[in-house]
C-alpha angles and dihedrals in degrees: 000000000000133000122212129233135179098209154024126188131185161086122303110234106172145005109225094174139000133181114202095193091058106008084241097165138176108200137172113232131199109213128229091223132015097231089064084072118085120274096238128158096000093294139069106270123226119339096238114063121213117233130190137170137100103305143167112268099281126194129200115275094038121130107219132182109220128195126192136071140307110243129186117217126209089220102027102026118211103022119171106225105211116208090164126031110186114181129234154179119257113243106198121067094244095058095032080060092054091046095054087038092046092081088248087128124042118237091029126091140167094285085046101049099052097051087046088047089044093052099046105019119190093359097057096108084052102054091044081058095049116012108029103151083066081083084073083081096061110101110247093029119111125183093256089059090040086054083049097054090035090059088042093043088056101048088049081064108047079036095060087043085062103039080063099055087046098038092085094050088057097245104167107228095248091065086037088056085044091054098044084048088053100046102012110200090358085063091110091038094052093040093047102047098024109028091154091057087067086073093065105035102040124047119229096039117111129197084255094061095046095036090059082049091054092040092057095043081070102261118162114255090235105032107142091237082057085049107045082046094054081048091054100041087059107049082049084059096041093051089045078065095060095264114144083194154352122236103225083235092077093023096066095056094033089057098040090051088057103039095038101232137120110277093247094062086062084050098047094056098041099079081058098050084046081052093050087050099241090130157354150224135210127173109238128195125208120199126003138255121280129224132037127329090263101048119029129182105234093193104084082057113095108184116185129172110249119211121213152189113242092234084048099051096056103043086055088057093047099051090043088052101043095047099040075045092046090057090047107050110103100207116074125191089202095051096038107110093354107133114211100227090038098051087055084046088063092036096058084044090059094041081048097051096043089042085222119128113208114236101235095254082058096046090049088053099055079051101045086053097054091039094053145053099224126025131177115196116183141156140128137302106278090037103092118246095147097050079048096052094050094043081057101047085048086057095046090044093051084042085054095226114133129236144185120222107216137179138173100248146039092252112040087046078059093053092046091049078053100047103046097036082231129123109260138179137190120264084247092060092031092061091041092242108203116198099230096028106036132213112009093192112070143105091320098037107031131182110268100223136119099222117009111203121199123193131215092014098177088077092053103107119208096255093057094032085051093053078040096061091036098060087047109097117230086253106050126096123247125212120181110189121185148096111281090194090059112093111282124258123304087239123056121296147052099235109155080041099054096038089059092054097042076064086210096122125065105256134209128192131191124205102155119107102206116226101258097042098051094065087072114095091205087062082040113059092030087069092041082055102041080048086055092256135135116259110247132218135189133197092252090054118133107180112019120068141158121211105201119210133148107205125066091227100048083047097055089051096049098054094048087057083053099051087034106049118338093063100040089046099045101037106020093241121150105243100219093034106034103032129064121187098213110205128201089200142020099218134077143019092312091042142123090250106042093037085054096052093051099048092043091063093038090046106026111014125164135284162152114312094357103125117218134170132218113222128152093357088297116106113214122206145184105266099030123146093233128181127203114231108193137034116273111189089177098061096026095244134128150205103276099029114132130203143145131252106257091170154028125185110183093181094058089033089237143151132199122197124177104223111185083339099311129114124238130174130199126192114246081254090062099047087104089073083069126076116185103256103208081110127018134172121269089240086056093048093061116130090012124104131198141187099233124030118186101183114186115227124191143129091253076069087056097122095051092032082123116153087218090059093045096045085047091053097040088050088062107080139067109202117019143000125203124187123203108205161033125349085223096054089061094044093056091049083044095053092039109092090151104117129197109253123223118211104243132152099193100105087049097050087044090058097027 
């Protein structure tokens, strides 16, 4: 049974529920009259009516007009059903107070709102249009906080002009307000006559939401502007994925899948997106004939046509030339003045004063790295690539030649500081990176190092490994230091990877766990692992466990106990700071979303006087674990870097995180930059280390059951692992050494 009604009308007064991905919502409304509510039993029925439906990103105090029908649910009773949300603005002083206190305008709060409603009643909204500087009257506002609610007043407006022309192509307000923040008053006329250019400008915005907008402006389905933005759309997505390229031969169907479209129509459009200059192609060929010189056998040779990104294309190029540039070059900083004999004199001393005597592998590597331009040295954890590196830094500093200590992120820059005693930056910082103008240090403008030393180099993605190389001058020394058989970088690429099988860099390789290291279960078991072996445990371990249980549920439970209470009580470690939950997956019962949900309410739930804010169907508050997840140049922070909430100000519409120590703060609009970071996933947690890792393993995982992955998540951490889990879980990531390949050409340019 349903009734019809044309309207609702009211003030929101709470947000049960909100998705996101779809603006599905259940909300409590207050309504403007108590007729509006459904005639049931012989009386009106409770004074606050439920509405769902898929509606704009509401917050409390709004007025909002609803259309749709009144349902009566079996489980929830009256229910109003919205097919249509216009905002308003409220029209009593009560709810004109709410409105101005909600945080809908920054500079005024709840204290705020009510001295500037109680001096201007009913026609405060009026005189905030027209006569804003009125506001000076009201006691506690100064002209510098009437300037600030002028500017935000303003925006609310162009912002709500523009709500109304998105609102029917289900834009959800929080990209609305994104889109007013990037064009400003232009916001209608670039969406109108350029949708496809919103993917590209505002985050958050996907070629499905603009192509829908562009769809209901009345472009064609195959119009060739709809086409060349499907293709790159889908070489964005591709290279999301780690792909360097994509050869045409998988891009054709991928696109017109998306786009729905034959696969010619993809074919016809991509030689003018290769004459704007959006991309370009390049025929590669994998393996080499067979047979004599005379005559070869052609068919051990595969040849496909890559596609590329123009930004792609050429990084791939630059790091070929400036490494291939970097082995050639005759003069050498590192080498200039060094006297054989001498330098092995200096060598023996050190060994002498640490009382620590290189295996030979070790010894070769501190060589290698002095003897060539470019040197890769990787291995396992328990091998000994630290002791190795500061052998080697003693031996540059005895040698007097000077050297800079890189790595990819903000924290693993901080553990190699740690480990080598030695100042260290990130690449980021080492190359002066200057939001508006880029990286300072390059071809023109060069480090000025003898040997420059970069950590965790399977991390490092082409396009920053290309401005790396570029900022490194033809007679310095290279040192790439890392675990290959770690997951590749977050960005596109393979690059540590693809510089080993070019075989153009020397290359050093240590096997050898050393004694002490090898007591450890963690070393251990990574290396059974990495060998395609299960992890062991015995009843005297101390930092190795496996928590066995077969459903999801009970296993989600169960890991939040162990993060909770099982892990602080037995071992004494903090369970936000010290503890991090590594995911292979975000979905499902064992996954980063829902793991962070439940350990947000069991380690930071909510309370009195704790301030939080409700934003993309994610409520941040103060004391969240919180991860960035994109680079901001402007506020120095990356994507990786993890901090906790210190601060909400709901007046200024402002967040602080601490992130190493370091305030940041984001405006309520850029909190999407920011995931919870109870549980991330094992790609986000490369470079960094922690003391605990709790790393979820079942067969809802399958797809991302990868012994690499594993091997990366269990190598995090420095005192104890614990899996959640199935054994059988385990056993599938163990067996699976298939990993996923990248398309990269950079081996092949490298021995072209």
């Amino acid at each position: 049974m349903s009734i019809e009604t044309k309207q609702l009308r009211g003030s929101v007064e709470r947000i049960t529920f909100y998705n996101a991905d779809n603006g599905y919502s259940v909300v409590r409304i207050k309504p403007d009259s108590r007729r509006m509510l459904p005639y049931a039993h012989g009386k009106f029925g409770d004074q606050l009516a439920t509405v769902v439906g898929n509606l704009p990103e509401l917050q409390p105090g709004e007025f909002v007009t609803l259309d749709g029908q009144w349902v009566n649910n079996k489980r929830h009773g009256w229910q109003f059903t919205a097919e249509r949300c216009q905002q308003e603005r409220p029209a009593t002083t009560e709810g004109i107070k709410r409105y101005l206190g909600s945080g809908m305008v920054r500079g005024i709060g709840p204290k705020m709102a009510e001295r500037i409603v109680t001096m201007f009643g009913e026609a405060t909204l009026d005189v905030i249009d027209a006569q804003p500087d009125e506001l000076n009257s009201v006691i506690g506002i100064g002209p510098k906080r009437v300037g600030q609610i002028k500017k935000a007043w303003h925006e609310q407006r162009a912002i709500r002009e523009v709500m109304i022309f998105l609102q029917s192509h289900n834009v959800s307000t929080t990209l609305a307000v994104k889109i007013y923040k990037q064009y400003g008053d232009d916001a209608v006329q670039v969406v109108t006559e350029t949708p496809y250019k919103l993917v590209a400008d505002v985050r958050g915005i996907g070629f499905k939401t603009a192509d829908k907008i562009a769809r209901d402006l009345g472009l064609a389905h195959d119009d060739p502007q709809r086409i060349e933005a499907g293709v790159a759309y889908t070489l964005n997505k591709m290279a999301q994925e780690g792909h360097v390229y994509v050869p045409q031969e998988e891009l054709e169907p991928a696109s017109a899948e998306i786009l729905t479209v034959p696969e010619q129509a993809v074919a016809d459009v991509i030689d003018g997106l290769e004459t704007s200059d959006l991309i370009k192609r390049e025929t590669i060929t994998y393996g080499s004939p067979d047979g004599t010189e005379s005559q070869p056998r052609l068919t051990a040779v595969r040849e496909e046509r890559a596609v590329y990104l123009t930004p792609f294309y050429y990084s791939e190029i630059g790091v070929t030339n400036r490494v291939k540039n970097l082995v050639d070059y005759r003069t050498s900083r590192v080498k200039a003045s060094i006297n054989k004999s001498g330098m092995t004199a200096q060598f023996s001393e050190i060994e002498r004063r640490s009382g620590i005597k290189l295996a030979q592998e070790q010894r070769a590597a501190v060589f290698t790295a002095i003897d060539n331009k470019v040197t890769i040295l990787t291995g396992g954890p328990g091998t000994g690539k630290t002791t190795t590196l500061r052998t080697l830094l003693d031996l540059l500093d005895r040698l007097g030649k000077n050297y800079v200590l890189a790595s990819p992120t903000g924290r693993a820059a901080k553990r190699l500081m740690e480990a080598t005693d030695r100042q260290a930056k990130t690449v980021h910082r080492l190359l002066e990176f200057q939001p508006g103008s880029g990286f300072q240090k390059n071809e023109h403008n060069p480090i000025d190092a003898d040997m420059v030393i970069v950590d965790e180099a399977s991390m490092l993605d082409l396009m920053l490994a290309n401005n790396l190389f570029k900022a490194i001058g033809p007679d310095s020394h290279v040192l790439l230091v890392g675990d290959v058989d770690q997951l590749p970088s977050v960005g596109a690429g393979d690059v540590l990877r693809d510089l080993i099988a070019s075989e153009v860099p020397a290359l050093v390789r240590l096997a050898v766990v050393f004694r002490q290291a090898a007591t450890s279960l963690i070393i251990q078991n990574a290396h059974r692992i990495n060998e395609g072996k299960m992890p062991i445990t015995r009843e005297d371990a101390a930092d190795f466990f496996i928590f066995v249980k077969d459903e999801p549920a009970a296993a989600s439970q169960l890991l939040v106990d162990v993060v909770k209470q099982r892990i602080p009580l037995k071992f004494g470690f903090d369970a936000v700071d010290d503890i991090q939950v590594l995911c292979p997956m975000y979905n499902g019962q064992m996954g980063v979303t829902n793991l962070n949900l439940k350990l947000q309410a069991a380690l930071n739930p909510p309370g009195r006087g704790k301030l939080e804010k409700r934003v993309g169907g994610r409520t941040y508050r103060v004391g969240d674990k919180v991860m960035q997840v994109v680079n901001n140049y402007d506020k120095r922070v990356f994507n990786g870097d993890i901090g906790r909430i210190v601060a909400l100000d709901a007046v200024n519409q402002n967040v602080t995180v601490t992130v190493d120590g370091m305030p940041v703060v984001y405006d309520f609009l850029e909190l999407d930059e920011l995931i919870h970071a109870y549980a991330i996933s094992v790609h986000k947690s490369q470079g960094s280390e922690y003391p605990v890792v709790v790393i979820p393993m079942t067969t809802q995982h399958y797809m991302m059951l990868q012994r690499n992955l594993l091997y990366t998540a269990v190598t995090r951490a420095k005192k104890l692992v614990i899996l959640v889990g199935t054994r059988k879980a385990i056993n599938i990531a163990v067996r699976n050494n298939k990993t996923s390949n990248r398309h990269t050409a950079l081996d092949w340019r490298l021995n072209k």
